[in-house]
N, C-alpha and C positions, 0 to 999 in steps of 0.2 A: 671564297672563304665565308663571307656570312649567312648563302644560302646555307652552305654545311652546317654552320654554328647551328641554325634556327632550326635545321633539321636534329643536330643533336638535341635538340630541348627539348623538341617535341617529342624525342624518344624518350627521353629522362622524366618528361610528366607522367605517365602512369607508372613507371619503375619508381617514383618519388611517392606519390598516393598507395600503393600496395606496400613501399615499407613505410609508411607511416599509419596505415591501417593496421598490419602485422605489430608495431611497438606496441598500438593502443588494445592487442588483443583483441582484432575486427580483421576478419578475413576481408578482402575486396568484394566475392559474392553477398556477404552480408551486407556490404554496403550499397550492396548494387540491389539486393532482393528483398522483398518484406519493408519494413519502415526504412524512410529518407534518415530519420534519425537511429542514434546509437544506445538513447536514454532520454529518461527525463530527472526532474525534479519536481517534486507535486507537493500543493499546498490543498488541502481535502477539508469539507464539514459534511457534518451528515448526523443521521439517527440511528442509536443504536440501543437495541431493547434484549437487555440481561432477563433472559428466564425463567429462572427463580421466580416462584411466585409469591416466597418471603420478601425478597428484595423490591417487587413489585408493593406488595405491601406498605413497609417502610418507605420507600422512595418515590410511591409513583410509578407505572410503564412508563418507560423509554427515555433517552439523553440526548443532549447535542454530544457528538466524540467531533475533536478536529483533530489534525494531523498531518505530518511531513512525512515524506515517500521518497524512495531512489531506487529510478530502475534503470535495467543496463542489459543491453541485447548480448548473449553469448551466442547464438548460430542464426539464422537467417529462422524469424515467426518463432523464433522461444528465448524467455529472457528470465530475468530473476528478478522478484521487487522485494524492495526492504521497508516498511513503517510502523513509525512509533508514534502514536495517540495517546489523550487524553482526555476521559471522559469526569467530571465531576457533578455529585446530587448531593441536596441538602433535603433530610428527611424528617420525621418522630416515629420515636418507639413508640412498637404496637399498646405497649399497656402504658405506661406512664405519660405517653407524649413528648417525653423531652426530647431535643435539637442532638439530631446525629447526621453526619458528615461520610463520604464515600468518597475516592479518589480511585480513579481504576488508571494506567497505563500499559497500554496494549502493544507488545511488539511481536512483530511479522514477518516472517521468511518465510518466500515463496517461489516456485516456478511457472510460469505462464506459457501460453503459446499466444500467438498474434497473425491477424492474415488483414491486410489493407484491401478494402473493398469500395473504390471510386475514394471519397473523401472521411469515410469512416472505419473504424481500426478498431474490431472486435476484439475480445482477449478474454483469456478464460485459464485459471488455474487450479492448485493446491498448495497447499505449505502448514509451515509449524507455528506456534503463538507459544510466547514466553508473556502471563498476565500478572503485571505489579500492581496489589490494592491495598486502599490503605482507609481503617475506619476508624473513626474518634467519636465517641459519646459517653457520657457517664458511667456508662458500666466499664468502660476500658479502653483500650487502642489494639485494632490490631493490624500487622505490619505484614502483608505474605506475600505467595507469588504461588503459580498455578501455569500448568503447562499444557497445551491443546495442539489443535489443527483445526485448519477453514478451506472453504472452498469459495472464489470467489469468478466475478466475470462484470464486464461492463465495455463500455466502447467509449476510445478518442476522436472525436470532431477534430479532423486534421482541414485546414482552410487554404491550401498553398504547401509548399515544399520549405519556401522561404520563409513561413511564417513560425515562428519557434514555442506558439503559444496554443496548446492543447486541452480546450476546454475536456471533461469526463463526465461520466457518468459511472459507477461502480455500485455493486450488491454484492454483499456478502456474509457466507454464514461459518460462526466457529461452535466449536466443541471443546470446551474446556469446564473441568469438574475440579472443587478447592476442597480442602477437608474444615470443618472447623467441626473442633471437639468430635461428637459422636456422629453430628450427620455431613451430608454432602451437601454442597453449594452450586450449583450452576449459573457459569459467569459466561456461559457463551447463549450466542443467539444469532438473530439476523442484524444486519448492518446496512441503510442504504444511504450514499452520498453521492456530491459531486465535487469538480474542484477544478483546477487550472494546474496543466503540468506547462513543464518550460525544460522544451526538448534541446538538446545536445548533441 
């Protein structure tokens, strides 16, 4: 009788792991192929230089953007990442000088693919940007939003299977155009950061 028992358990462990992969929407090949993990959680800083060569003007090239990130494997080496950033510059107006202000909030949905190679975990996608900016100086405020796409790629420094802390490296480039009044704005550019995901 307790051979039996231990033999039933042993049959009921992977029948247990496959329906608890299947709940969490991870098939058992996905868990078995491509990343040890299902996701991460990423906490990102980096440089990011808007276009615009009016903006440039006013503000100076290029910002610190920081940001939290969530990504999540759907099939074995392709997932989806979601981040929202924040970038802020303090500038002067070209002719008078005076103190004007920029907020930019960038969010990101995207699709990636991923292939684990020894301890490093390249990746490389596409996706759409939803861009919240917001400017304040004497001549007025203004409050908008501006829609794009980027392409990005960068690789995870995996150190262990166990270990759940996944330094990065990321680049990447969006395309997003804002209207104001008569002309066009270009709020996209290149992006390059790094940061620490905390895999799942």
């Amino acid at each position: 009788m307790p051979f039996g028992g231990a033999r039933k358990r042993r049959a009921a462990g992977p029948a247990a792991v496959t329906a608890l992969a299947l709940l969490c929407g991870v098939s058992p090949v996905a868990a078995a192929d491509g990343a040890a993990w299902q996701g991460t959680v990423e906490f990102s800083l980096g440089r990011y230089n808007i276009a615009d060569p009016l903006f440039e003007t006013i503000y100076q090239p290029g910002g610190s953007i920081t940001g939290l990130g969530l990504t999540a494997n759907l099939i074995p080496h392709l997932g989806f990442s979601l981040d929202v950033k924040v970038l802020s510059k303090n500038g002067s107006l070209s002719h008078s000088k005076e103190k004007t202000s920029f907020v930019l909030v960038p969010v990101s949905l995207g699709l990636r693919g991923f292939y684990p190679v020894a301890f490093l975990i390249p990746f490389a996608g596409l996706g759409l940007d939803y861009y919240f900016y917001f400017e304040n100086n004497p001549i007025g405020t203004v409050v908008n939003h501006a829609k794009g796409w980027h392409a990005a790629g960068g690789v995870y420094f995996q150190f262990g299977e166990t270990i759940p802390i996944l330094p990065f490296a990321k680049i990447k480039y969006t395309m997003v155009k804002a209207s104001a009044g008569s002309r066009t704005i270009d709020l996209g550019g290149w992006e390059y950061g790094a940061g620490l995901a905390i895999a799942f």
